[in-house]
C-alpha positions as CSV (number, residue, x, y, z in Angstrom):
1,X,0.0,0.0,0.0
2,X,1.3,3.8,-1.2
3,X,1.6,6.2,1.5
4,X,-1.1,8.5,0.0
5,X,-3.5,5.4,-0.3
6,X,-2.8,4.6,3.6
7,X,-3.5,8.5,4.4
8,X,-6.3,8.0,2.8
9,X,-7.9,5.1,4.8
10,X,-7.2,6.9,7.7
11,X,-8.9,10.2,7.1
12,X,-12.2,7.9,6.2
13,X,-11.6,5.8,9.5
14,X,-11.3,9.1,11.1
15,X,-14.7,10.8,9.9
16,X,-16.3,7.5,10.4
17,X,-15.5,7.8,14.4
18,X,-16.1,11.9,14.1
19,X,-19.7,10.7,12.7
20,X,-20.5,8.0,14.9
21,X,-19.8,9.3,18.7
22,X,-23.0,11.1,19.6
23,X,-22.7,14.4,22.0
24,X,-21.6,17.4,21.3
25,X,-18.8,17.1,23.3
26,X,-17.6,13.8,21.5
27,X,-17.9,15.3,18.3
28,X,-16.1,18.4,19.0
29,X,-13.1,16.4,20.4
30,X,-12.9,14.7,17.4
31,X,-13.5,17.1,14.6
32,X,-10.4,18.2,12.7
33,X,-9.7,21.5,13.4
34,X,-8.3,23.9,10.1
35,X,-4.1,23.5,10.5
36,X,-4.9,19.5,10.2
37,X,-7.2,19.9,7.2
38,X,-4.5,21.7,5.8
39,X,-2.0,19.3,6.4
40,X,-4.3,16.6,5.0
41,X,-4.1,18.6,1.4
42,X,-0.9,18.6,1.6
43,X,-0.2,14.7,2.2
44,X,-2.8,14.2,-0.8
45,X,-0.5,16.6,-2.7
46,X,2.1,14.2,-1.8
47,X,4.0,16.4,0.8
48,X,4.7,14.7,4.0
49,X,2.1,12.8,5.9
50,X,1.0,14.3,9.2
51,X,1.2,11.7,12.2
52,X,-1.2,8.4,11.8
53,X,-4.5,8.5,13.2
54,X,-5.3,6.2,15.5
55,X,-6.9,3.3,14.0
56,X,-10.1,1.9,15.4
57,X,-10.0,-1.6,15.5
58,X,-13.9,-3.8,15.9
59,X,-13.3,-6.2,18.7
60,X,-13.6,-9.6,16.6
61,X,-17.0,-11.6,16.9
62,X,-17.2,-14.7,19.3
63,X,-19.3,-17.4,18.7
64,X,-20.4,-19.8,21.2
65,X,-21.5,-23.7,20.1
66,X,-23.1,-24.3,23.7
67,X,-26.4,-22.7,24.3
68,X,-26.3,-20.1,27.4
69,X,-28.5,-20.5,29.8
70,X,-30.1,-17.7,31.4
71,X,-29.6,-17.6,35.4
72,X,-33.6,-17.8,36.6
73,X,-34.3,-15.3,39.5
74,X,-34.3,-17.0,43.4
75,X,-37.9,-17.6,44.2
76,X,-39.8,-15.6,46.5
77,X,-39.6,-16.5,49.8
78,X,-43.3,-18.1,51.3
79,X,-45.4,-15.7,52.5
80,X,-45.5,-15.2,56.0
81,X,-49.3,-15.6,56.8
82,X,-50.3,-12.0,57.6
83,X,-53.5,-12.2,56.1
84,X,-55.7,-13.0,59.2
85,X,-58.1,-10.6,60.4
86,X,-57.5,-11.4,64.2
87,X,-54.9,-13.4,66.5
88,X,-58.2,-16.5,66.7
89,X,-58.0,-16.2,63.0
90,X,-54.6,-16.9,62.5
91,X,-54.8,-19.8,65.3
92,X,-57.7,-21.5,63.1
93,X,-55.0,-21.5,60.2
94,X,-52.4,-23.0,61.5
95,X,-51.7,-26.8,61.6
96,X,-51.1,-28.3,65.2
97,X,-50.2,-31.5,64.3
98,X,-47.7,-32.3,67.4
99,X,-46.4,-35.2,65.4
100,X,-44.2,-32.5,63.6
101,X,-42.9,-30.5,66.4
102,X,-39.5,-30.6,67.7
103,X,-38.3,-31.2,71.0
104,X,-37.9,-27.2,71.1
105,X,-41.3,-26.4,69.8
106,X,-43.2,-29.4,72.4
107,X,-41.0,-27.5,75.3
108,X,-42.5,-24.3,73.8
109,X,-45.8,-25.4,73.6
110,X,-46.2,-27.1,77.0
111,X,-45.0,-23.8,78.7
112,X,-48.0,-22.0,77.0
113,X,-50.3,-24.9,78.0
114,X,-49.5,-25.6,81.2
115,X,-48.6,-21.6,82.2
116,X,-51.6,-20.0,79.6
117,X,-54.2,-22.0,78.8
118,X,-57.2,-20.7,80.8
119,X,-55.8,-17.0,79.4
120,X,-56.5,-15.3,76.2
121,X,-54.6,-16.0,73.1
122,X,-52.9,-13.0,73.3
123,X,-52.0,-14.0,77.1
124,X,-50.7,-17.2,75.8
125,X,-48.6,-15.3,73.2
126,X,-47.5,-13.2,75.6
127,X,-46.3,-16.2,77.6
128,X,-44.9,-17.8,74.6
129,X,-43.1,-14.5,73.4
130,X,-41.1,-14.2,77.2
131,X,-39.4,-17.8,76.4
132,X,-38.2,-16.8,73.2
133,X,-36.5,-13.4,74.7
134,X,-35.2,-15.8,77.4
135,X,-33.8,-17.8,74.6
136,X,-32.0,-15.0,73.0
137,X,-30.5,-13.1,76.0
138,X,-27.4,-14.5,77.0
139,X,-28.5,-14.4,80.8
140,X,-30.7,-17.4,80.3
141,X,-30.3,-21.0,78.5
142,X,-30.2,-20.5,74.8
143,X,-32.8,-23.2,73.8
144,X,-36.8,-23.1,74.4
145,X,-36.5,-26.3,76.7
146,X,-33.3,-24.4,78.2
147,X,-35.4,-22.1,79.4
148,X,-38.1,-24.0,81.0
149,X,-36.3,-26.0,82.5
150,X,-34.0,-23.6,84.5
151,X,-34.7,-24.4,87.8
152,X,-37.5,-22.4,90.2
153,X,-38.4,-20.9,87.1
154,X,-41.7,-22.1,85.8
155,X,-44.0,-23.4,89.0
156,X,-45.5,-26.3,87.0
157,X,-42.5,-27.8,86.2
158,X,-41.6,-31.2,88.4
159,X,-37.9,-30.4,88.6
160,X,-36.6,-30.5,85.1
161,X,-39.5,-32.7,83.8
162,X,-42.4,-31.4,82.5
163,X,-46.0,-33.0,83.7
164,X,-48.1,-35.1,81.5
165,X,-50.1,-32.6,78.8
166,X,-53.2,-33.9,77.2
167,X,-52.4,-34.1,73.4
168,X,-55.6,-34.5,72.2
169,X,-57.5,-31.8,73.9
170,X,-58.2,-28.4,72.5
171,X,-56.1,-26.3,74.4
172,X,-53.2,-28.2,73.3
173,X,-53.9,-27.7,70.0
174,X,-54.4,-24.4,70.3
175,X,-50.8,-24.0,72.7
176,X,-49.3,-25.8,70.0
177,X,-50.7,-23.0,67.4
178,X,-49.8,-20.2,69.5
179,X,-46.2,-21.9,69.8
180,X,-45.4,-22.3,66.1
181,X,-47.0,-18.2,65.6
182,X,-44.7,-17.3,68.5
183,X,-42.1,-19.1,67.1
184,X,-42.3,-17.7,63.2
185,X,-42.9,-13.9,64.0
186,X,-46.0,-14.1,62.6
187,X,-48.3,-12.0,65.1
188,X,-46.8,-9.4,67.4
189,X,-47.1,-9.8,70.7
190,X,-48.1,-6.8,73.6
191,X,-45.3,-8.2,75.9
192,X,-42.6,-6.8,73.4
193,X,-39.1,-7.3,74.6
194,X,-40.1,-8.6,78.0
195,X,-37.9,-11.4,80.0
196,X,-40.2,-11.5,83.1
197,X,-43.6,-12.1,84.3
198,X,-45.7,-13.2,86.8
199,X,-49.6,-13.5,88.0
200,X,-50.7,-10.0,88.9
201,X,-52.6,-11.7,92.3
202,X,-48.5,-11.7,93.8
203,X,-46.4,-9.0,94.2
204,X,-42.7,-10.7,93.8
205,X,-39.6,-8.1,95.1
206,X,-38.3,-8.3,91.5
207,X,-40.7,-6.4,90.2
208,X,-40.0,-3.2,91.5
209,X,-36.8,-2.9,89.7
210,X,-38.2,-4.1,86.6
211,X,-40.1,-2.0,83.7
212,X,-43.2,-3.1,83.4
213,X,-44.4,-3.8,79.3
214,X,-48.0,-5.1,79.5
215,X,-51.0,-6.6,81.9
216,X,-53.0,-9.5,79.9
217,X,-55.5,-11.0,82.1
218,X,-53.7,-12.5,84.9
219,X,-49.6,-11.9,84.3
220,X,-48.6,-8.6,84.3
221,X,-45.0,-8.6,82.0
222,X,-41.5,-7.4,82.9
223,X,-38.1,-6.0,80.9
């Protein structure tokens, strides 16, 4: 190739990228200005060649034999059931089968039987929502049965063994409801944060240093 004919590619790939880059900006950073159309006459008059433009190279093509495969997006988590109307509601939807609980969750469940049952739901929530603070404050066992089984804690415990519930009643099933709610985060409870609580018919010492969070029928609840 002549050196005119390679001056001469160059000035086309030249106004080919002066064409192309959109903006004003681009385009006046790559317009010639006058002295370098001048100089351009001159190296098709055969004078000296000003220096090379820089040549845009296209980045070759690839081509892939294997398909791609998309990544799919994660699924949506299950929906946390929010939809009742009322705390009953909620109870009514969820399944008590006991067959299914853990050792955890039957420690859980017993508490709110044997310490709730003739209260409320939101009582027995309540009752069920102090066990799991318990759980997570590092001043008290780290595990539901942990927790009710830490001695002179709970009065209905025998020791560290837990008395005989009757599975197929009705307020099992519904301790075993308000366990798994507890449990999941599902409803929010009035007794909050609290740690402590006890039957508003005593008057323990504790309780005077204590913030008090909530009364629910009989147990008035502590931080």
């Amino acid at each position: 190739m002549s050196r005119k004919t390679f001056s001469l590619v160059a000035l086309a790939a030249l106004a080919a990228a002066t064409v192309t880059v959109p903006g004003v900006d681009g385009v006046a950073a790559l317009a010639p200005d006058a002295d370098a159309s001048a100089n351009d006459q001159f190296s098709l008059s055969g004078a000296a060649d000003p220096a090379p433009a820089t040549e845009l190279v296209p980045e070759p093509t690839v081509f892939i034999s294997e398909e791609v495969v998309q990544p799919l997006p994660p699924a949506p988590a299950a929906p946390v059931l929010t939809e009742a109307g009322s705390l009953g509601e909620l109870v009514g939807m969820i399944d008590a089968d006991a067959a299914l609980l853990s050792d955890d969750m039957r420690c859980l469940a017993g508490a709110v039987y044997f310490e709730a049952r003739g209260e409320p739901l939101a009582g027995q929530l309540a009752v069920a929502q102090v066990i799991i603070n318990r759980s997570e404050d590092n001043r008290f066992p780290a595990s539901y049965c942990g927790v009710v089984r830490q001695k002179g804690q709970f009065s209905f415990m025998r020791g560290t063994r837990m008395p005989q519930v009757r599975t197929g009643s009705a307020a099992w099933g519904r301790a075993v409801a308000i366990a798994q709610i507890a449990h999941q985060g599902m409803w929010q409870s009035e007794a909050g944060d609290a740690v402590f609580f006890h039957a508003r018919y005593v008057r323990p010492g504790w309780s005077q240093r204590k913030t008090k969070l909530a009364q629910i029928d009989t147990h008035i609840f502590y931080r």
